[in-house]
C-alpha positions in Angstrom: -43.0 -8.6 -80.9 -41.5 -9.3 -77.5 -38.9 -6.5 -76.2 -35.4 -8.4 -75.4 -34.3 -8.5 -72.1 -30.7 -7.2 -71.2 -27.9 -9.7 -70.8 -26.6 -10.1 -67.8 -22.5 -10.4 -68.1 -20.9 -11.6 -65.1 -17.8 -9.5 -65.7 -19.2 -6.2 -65.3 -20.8 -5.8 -62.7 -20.2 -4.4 -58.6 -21.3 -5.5 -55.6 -21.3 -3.4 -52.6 -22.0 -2.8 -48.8 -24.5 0.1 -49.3 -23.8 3.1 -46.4 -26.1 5.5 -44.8 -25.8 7.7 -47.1 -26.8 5.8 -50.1 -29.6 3.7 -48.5 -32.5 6.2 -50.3 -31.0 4.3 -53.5 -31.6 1.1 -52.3 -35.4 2.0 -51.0 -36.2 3.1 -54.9 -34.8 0.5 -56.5 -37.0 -1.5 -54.0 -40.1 0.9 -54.8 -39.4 0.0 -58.5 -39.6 -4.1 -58.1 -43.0 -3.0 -56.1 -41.2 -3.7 -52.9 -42.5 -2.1 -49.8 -39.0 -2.0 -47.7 -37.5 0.8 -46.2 -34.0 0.0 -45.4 -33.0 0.7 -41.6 -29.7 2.9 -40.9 -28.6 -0.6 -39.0 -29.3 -2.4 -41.5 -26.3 -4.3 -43.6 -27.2 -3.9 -47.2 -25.9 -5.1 -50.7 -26.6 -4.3 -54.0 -25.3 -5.5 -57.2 -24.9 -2.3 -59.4 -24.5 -3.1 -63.6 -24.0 -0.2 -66.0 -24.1 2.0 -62.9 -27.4 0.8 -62.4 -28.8 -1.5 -59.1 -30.2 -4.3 -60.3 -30.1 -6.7 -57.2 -30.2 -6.0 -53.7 -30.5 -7.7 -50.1 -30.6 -7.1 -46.6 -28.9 -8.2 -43.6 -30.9 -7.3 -40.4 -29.0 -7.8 -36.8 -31.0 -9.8 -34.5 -30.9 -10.1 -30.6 -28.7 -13.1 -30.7 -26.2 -11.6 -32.6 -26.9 -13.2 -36.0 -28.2 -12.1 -39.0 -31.7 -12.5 -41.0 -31.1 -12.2 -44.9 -34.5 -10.1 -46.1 -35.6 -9.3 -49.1 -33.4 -10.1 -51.4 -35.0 -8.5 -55.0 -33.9 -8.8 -58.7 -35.1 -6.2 -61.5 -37.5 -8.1 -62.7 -35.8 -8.0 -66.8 -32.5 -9.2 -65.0 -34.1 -12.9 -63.4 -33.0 -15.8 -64.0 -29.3 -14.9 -65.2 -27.7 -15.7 -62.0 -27.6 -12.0 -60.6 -29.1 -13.6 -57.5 -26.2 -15.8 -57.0 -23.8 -13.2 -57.3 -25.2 -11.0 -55.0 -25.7 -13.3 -52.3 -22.7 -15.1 -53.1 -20.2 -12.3 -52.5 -22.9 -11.0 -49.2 -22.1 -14.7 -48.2 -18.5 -14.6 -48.4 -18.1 -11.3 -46.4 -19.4 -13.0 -43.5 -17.2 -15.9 -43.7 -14.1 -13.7 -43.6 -15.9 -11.0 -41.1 -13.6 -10.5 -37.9 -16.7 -11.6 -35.5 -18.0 -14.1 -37.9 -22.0 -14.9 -37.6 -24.3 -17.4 -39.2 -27.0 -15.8 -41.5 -30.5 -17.3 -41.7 -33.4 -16.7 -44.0 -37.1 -18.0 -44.2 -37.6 -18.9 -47.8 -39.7 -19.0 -50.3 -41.0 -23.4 -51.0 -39.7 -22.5 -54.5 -36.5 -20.7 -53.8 -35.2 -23.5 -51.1 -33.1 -25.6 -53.8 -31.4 -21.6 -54.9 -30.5 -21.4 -50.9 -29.1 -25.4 -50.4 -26.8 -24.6 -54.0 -25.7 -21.2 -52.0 -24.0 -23.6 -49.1 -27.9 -23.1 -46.8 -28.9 -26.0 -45.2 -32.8 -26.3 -44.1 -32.8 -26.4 -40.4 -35.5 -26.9 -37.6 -36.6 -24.1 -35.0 -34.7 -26.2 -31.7 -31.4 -25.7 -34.0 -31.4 -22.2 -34.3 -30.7 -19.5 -31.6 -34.5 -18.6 -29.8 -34.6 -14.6 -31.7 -34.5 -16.4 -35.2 -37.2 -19.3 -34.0 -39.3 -16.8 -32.8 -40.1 -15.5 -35.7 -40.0 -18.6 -37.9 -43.3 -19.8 -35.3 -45.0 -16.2 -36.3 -44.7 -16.9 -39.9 -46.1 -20.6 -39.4 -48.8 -19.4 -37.2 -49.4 -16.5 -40.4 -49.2 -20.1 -42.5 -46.5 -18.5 -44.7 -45.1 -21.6 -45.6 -41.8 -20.4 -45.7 -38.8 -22.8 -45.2 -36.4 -22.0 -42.2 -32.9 -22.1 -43.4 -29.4 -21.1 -42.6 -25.9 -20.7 -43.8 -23.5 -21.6 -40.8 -20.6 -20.4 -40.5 -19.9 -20.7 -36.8 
């Protein structure tokens, strides 16, 4: 007998920019999906709360150029494939559009996850069209032979 996994209903749930304060949250719901992240206090981070429970979260990290790296973005493993992934990043996304300083968000992704980031508005991009900082790091993860797939949702 296989246990049944929750339901996922789109119209009860929160999503939130996480403060200092409730970071430590954030970290353990990351230690429970066998995540090791800590989240930095500079650090902009999200998390999709249902039944007063996180079950998604993400991380925007600053970079020397001024825009931002989406990181690990993690779903409780019994909530996949309902679309709490698109909500999270969805409303993450949609803060930046209407930010005051608005700034293009980038990501390295997964070869598997790349059709979840072009249906999110990313588009896959090469290193001499992104600012040096984020290029950088996408040569590290080739040299590493990561395989991951530079992308980026532009805003400005």
């Amino acid at each position: 007998m296989h246990a049944e996994l929750p339901i996922f209903d789109v119209e009860n749930f929160t999503v939130v920019r996480v403060n200092e304060l409730r970071l430590r949250l954030v970290n353990r719901f990351y230690s429970s999906c066998n995540y090791n992240v800590k989240c930095g206090r500079l650090d902009q981070v999200y998390s999709l709360s249902y039944g007063g429970e996180i079950i998604a979260a993400a991380r925007l990290v600053s970079q020397k150029s001024g825009h931002l790296l989406l990181r690990n973005l993690c779903v409780a493993p019994a909530m996949r494939n309902q679309g709490v992934a698109t909500q999270l990043v969805g409303k993450l996304l949609n803060a930046l559009a209407f930010a005051e300083i608005p700034v293009n968000c980038y990501c390295y992704a997964l070869p598997h996850l790349k059709n979840f980031y072009v249906s999110l508005g990313f588009k896959h991009l090469l290193p001499e069209h992104v600012p040096e900082d984020i290029a950088e790091i996408h040569f590290r993860n080739c040299a590493r032979k990561r395989g991951w797939i530079l992308m980026g949702f532009i805003i400005i």
